[in-house]
C-alpha positions in Angstrom: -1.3 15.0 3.9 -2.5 11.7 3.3 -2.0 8.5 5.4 -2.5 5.4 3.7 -2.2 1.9 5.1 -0.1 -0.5 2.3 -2.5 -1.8 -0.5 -5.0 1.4 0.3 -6.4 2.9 -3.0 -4.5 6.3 -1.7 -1.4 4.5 -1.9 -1.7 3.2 -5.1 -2.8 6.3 -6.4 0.3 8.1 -4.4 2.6 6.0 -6.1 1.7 5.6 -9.7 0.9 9.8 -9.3 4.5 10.4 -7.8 6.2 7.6 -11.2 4.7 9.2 -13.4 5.7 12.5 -12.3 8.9 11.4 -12.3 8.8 10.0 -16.0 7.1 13.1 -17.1 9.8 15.4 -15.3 12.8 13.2 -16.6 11.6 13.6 -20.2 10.9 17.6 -20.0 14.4 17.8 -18.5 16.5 16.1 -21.2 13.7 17.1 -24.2 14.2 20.9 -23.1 18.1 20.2 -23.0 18.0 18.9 -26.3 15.5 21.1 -27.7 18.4 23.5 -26.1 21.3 22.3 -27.8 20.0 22.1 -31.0 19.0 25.8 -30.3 22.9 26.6 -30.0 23.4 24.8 -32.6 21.5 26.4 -34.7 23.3 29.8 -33.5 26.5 28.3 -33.9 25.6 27.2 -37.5 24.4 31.0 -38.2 27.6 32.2 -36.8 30.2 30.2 -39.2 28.1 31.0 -41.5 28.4 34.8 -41.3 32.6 33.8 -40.9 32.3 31.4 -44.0 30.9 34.2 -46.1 33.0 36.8 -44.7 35.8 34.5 -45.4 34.8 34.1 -49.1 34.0 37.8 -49.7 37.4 38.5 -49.3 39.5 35.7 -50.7 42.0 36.7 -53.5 44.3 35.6 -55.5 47.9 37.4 -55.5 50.1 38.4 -58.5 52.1 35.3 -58.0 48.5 33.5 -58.2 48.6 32.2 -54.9 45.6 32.6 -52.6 45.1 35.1 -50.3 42.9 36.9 -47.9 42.7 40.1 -48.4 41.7 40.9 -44.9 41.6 38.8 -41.6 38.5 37.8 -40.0 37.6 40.2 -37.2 37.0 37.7 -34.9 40.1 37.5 -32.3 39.6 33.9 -32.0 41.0 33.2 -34.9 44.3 34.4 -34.1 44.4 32.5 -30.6 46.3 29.2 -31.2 43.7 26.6 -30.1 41.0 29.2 -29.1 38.2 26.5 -30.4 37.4 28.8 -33.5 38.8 28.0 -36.6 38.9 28.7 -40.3 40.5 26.5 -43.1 40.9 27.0 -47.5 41.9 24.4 -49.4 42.4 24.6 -53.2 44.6 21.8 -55.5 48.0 21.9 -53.3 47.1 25.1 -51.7 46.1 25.5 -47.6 45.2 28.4 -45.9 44.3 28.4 -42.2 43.9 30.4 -39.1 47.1 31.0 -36.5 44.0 29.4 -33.8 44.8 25.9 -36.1 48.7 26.1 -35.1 50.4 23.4 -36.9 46.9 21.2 -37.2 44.3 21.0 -40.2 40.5 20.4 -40.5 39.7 17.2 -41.8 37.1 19.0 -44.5 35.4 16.6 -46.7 34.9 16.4 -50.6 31.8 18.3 -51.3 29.7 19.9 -54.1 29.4 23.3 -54.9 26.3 24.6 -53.8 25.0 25.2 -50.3 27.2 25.3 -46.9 27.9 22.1 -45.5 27.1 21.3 -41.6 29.0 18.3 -39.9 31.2 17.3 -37.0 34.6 16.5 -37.7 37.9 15.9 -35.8 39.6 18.5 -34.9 43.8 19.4 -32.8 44.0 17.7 -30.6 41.7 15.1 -30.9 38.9 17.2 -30.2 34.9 17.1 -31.6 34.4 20.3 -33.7 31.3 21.7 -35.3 32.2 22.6 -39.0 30.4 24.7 -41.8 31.9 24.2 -45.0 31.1 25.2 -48.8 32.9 24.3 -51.9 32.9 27.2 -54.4 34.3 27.5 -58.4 36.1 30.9 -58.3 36.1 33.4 -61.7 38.9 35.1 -63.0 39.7 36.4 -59.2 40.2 32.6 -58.0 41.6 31.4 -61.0 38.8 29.0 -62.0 40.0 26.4 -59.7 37.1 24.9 -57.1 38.3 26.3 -53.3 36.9 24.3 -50.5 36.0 27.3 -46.9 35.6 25.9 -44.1 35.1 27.3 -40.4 34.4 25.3 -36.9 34.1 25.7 -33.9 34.6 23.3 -30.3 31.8 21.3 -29.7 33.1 22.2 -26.0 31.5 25.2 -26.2 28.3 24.0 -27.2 28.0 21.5 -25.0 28.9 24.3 -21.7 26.3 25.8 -23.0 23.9 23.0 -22.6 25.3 22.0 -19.3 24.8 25.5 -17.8 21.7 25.7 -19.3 20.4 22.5 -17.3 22.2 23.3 -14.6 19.9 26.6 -14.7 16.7 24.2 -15.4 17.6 21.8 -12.5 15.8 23.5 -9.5 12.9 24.6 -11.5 12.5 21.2 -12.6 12.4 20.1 -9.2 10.5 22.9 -8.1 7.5 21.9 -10.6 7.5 18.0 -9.5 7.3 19.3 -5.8 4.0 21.2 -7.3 2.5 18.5 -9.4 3.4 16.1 -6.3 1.3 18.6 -4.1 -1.6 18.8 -7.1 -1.6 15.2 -6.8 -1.9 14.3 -3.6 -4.5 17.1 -3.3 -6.3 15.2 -6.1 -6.5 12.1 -4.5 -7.7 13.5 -1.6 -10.6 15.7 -3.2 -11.4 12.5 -5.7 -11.6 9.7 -2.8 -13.9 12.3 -0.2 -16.8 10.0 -1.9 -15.7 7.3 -0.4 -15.4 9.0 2.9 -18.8 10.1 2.5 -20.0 6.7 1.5 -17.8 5.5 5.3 -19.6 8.1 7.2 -23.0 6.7 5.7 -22.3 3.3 6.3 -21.5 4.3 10.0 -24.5 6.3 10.1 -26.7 3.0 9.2 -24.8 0.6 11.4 -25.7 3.2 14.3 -29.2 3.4 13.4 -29.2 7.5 12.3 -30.2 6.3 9.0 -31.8 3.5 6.9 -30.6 3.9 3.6 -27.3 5.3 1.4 -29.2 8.2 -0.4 -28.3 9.4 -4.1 -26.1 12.4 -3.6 -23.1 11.2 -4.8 -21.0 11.1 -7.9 -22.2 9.2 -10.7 -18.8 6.7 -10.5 -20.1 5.5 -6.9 -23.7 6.3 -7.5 -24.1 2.2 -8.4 -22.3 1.3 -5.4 -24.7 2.7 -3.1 -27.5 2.2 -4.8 -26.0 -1.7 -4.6 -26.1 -1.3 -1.0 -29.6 0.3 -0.5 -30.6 -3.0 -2.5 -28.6 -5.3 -0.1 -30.0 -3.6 3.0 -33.8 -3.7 1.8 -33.2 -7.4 0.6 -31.4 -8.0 4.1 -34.7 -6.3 6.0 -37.1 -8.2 4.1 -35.2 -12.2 4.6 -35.1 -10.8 8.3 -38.6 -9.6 8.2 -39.4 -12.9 6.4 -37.4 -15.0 9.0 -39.0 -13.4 11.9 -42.4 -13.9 10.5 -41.7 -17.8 9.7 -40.5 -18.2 13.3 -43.8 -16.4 15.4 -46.0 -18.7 12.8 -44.0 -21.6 13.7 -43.6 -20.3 17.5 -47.8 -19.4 17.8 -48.3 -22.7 15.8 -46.8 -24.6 18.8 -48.6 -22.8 20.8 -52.1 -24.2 20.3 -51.4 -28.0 21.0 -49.3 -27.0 24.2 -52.6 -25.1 25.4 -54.4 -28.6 24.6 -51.5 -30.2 26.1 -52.3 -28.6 29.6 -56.2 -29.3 29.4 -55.2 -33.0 29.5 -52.9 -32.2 32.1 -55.3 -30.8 34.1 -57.8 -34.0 33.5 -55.3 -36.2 34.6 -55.1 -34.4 37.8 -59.0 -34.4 38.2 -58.6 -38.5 37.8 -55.6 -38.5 40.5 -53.1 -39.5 37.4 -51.1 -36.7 39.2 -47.4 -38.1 38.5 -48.2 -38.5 34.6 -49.3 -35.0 35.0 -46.5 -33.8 36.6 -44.0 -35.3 33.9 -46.0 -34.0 31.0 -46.1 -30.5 32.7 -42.6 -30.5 32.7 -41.9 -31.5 29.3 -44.9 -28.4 28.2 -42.7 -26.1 30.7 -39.8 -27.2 28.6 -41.3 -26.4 25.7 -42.8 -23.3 26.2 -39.3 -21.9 27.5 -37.6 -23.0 23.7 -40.5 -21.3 22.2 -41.0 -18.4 24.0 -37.2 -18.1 23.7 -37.3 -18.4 19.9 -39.8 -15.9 19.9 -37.4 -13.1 21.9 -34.8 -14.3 19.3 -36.4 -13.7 16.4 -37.7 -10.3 17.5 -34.1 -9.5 18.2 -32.4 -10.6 14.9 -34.8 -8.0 13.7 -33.0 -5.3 15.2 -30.9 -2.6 13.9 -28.2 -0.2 15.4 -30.7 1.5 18.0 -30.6 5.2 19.0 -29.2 6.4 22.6 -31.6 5.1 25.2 -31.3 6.6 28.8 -30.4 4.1 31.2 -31.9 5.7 34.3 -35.7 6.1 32.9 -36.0 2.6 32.3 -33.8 1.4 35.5 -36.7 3.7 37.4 -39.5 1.9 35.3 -38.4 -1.1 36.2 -38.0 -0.6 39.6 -41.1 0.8 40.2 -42.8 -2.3 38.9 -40.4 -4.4 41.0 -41.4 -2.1 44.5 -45.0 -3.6 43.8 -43.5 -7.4 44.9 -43.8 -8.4 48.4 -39.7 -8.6 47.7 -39.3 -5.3 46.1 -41.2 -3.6 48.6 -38.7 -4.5 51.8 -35.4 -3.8 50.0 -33.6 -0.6 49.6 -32.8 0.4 46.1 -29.8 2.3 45.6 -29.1 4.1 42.0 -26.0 5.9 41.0 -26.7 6.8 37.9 -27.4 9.6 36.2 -30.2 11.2 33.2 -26.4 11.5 30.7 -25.7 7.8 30.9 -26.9 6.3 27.5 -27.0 3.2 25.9 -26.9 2.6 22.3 -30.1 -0.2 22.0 -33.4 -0.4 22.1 -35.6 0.8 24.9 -37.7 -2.5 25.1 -34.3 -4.4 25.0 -32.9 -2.6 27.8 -36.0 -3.2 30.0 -36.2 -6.5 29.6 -32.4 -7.1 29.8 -32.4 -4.9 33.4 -35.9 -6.4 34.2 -34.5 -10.1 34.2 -31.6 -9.2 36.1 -32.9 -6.9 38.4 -35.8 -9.7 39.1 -33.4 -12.1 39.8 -31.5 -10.0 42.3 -34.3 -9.1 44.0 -35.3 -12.9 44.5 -31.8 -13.6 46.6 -31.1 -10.0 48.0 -31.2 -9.8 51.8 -31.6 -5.9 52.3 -30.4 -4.1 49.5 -29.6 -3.7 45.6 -27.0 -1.1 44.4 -27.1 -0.1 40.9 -24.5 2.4 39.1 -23.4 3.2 36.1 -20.3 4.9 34.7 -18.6 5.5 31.4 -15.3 3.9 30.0 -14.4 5.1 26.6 -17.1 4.3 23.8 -18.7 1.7 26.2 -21.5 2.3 28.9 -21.3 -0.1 31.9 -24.1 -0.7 34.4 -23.0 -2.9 37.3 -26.1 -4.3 39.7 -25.0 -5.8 43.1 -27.2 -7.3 45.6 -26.3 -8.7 49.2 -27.6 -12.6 48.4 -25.5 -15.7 48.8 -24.0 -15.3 45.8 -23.3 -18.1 43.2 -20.8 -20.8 43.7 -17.5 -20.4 42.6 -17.8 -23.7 40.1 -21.0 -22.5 38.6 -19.8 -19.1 37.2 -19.0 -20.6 34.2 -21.9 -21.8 33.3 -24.0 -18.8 34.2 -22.1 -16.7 31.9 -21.6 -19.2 29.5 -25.2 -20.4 29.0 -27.5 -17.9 30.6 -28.7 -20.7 32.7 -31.0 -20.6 35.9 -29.2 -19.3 38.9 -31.2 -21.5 41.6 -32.8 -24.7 40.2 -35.0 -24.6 43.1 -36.3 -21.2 43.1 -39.0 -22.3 40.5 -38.4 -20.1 38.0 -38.7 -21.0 34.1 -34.4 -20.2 34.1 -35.0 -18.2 30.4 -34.3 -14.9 32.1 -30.7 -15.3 31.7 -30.8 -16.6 28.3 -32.7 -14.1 27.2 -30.6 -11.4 28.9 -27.5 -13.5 27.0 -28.9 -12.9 23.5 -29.7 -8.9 23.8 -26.2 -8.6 25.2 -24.8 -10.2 22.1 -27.1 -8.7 19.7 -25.8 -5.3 20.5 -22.8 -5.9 21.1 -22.5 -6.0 24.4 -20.4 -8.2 26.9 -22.0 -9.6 30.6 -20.0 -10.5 33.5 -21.0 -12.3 36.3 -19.0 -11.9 39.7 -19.0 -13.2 43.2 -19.3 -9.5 45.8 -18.3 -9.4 49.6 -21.4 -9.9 50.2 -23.4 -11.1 47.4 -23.5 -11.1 43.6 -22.4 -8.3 41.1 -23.6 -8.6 37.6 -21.8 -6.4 35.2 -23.0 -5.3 31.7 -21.3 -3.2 29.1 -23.3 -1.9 26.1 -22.3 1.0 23.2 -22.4 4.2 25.0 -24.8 6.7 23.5 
């Protein structure tokens, strides 16, 4: 009913449930078994009690003055030599015992007149017997003399009782600690589905279905989540902060680059053109690290996104590729299809596909393929062109760095890096392959 790792709050719950279930289980069997035994006793008291007065009632004395019974106990025990039950009258030099005694005594103690008397004493044979005893002062029938009655019984007998009584209670026992093991797992489970809930609304909020924790919960876990809905609105507004810090910093930048290339351009107009070439460069440089700060920030800013459909953006961007003189002379060939979703943001995925597809178009001869296909909680989108390829040593790099795949092909090489970052920032793993013929770019993202 309930799996639970080692060190899982189920577990410990399981555990000290299932000991104390036990203890409580051990103690009602032996309480209810001693509670039972003194319950016999108490029986067993009333019954040599009945014998001890029936025993008095008719003790005499006989013409000779010696003491008598003037009728035997009905009890057939009595007569049985060793039976358990016994009955024993002491008085000066005087015994009197049952036949179930045989040629053994009761070791009776000195006592009071008064009340009867309940003790264990040793009995034939070595045996533990439970004895009710009175000490009474005759009249004129005893003779005046004080006459000790006692009767016992084997402790045996008692204690068969007991045994059979707990061999009764046993499976009963064991029967109720199955239950109250089944009530307590059933507990645990009904008293941790919180924290399910609370699991389920964390999910939910790393997948983007939902910003915040809500309040319907119990008040035990209610200042949990109401931690967490703190935490995440203190997370948004550092990232909202952060973000906001970088464009100022970023559009800051910005200003003295665009003055930067006015004196570029006046150098040029007085024929400095080398100087302007090296201080193009370096702006070129330094627009790329800004721009790419920029993309950076926005992403950092991103949550789980909702399903996206690959194939509406893959046509969007196509159709603003077909308006290239490049675009327009290849053939574009799409396998994939309107139930093929991604799990991040539809500007993301445009301007992940857009840099990649842009760079295949630059080195495709004739044709671009792009498919799509599903493998277990991740979407992947593989885009081959028929170019030259990369070189085997450079790889590496590429998938390492992001970097520019042609030096010479002027571009500003932050495509890739850029594509690099949303991969990561959702998630996501790129792969970059050399195809018979060409290059085969291959992208997995959460499936929606």
């Amino acid at each position: 009913m309930i799996a639970a790792k080692r060190g899982s709050l189920r577990l410990r719950l399981a555990v000290a449930g299932l000991a104390l279930i036990a203890i409580a289980c051990a103690m009602s069997f032996f309480g209810l078994s001693y509670l039972f035994e003194r319950h016999v006793e108490r029986r067993v008291a009333a019954e040599l009690e009945l014998h001890l007065g029936q025993i008095i009632a008719k003790l005499d004395r006989d013409g000779e003055g010696r003491l008598r019974l003037l009728a035997d106990p009905v009890d057939p025990r009595f007569t049985k030599p060793l039976s358990g039950l016994y009955w024993q009258i002491e008085s000066n030099d005087e015994l009197l015992r049952s036949r179930s005694l045989w040629d053994g005594a009761l070791q009776a103690p000195a006592l009071e007149p008064g009340s009867p008397v309940l003790r264990d004493v040793t009995g034939p044979g070595g045996r533990r017997l439970f004895m009710a005893a009175r000490e009474i002062v005759g009249g004129e029938r005893l003779g005046g003399d004080p006459v000790l009655v006692a009767v016992a019984m084997d402790r045996a007998d008692i204690e068969a009782a007991t045994g059979e009584f707990r061999s009764d209670m046993a499976p009963f026992v064991a029967l109720l600690a199955a239950l109250l093991l089944a009530a307590n797992l059933i507990q645990i489970q009904l008293g941790l589905l919180p924290l399910s809930a609370v699991q389920r609304r964390v999910a939910e909020i790393r997948a983007g279905l939902a910003q915040r924790m809500g309040a319907a919960y119990p008040s035990e876990i209610q200042p949990l989540t109401e931690e967490v809905d703190e935490l995440l609105a203190s997370r948004e507004a550092q990232l909202a902060k952060a973000r906001s810090q970088a464009a100022d910093l970023a559009h800051g930048l910005k200003t003295p680059l665009q003055a930067l290339a006015g004196d570029v351009a006046r150098l040029r107009a007085e024929g400095r053109a080398q100087l302007a070439d090296e201080i193009d460069l370096s702006i070129a440089a330094m627009r790329r690290h800004v721009d790419h700060q920029l993309a950076r920030a926005r992403l950092a800013d991103r949550g789980q996104a909702r399903p996206v459909s690959v194939l509406g953006v893959i046509n969007r961007v196509i159709a603003v590729l077909e308006r290239t003189p490049r675009g327009q002379i290849l053939d574009w060939i799409i396998d994939v299809h309107d139930r093929d979703k991604a799990r991040i943001e539809a500007e993301d995925l445009a301007e992940l596909l857009g840099n990649l597809l842009e760079n295949a178009t630059r080195y495709a001869k004739d044709r671009i393929e792009i498919a799509a296909r599903r493998e277990g909680g991740r979407l992947v989108i593989d885009i081959r062109d028929d170019g030259p390829g990369i070189p085997a040593e450079r790889l590496g790099d590429v998938v390492d760095r992001g970097g520019r795949l042609d030096t010479s092909s002027g571009g500003a090489g932050l495509g890739l890096a850029i594509v690099g970052d949303i991969v990561a920032a959702n998630k996501g793993e790129i792969a970059f392959a050399n195809a018979e013929p060409g290059l085969l770019v291959t992208v997995r993202l959460p499936a929606g």
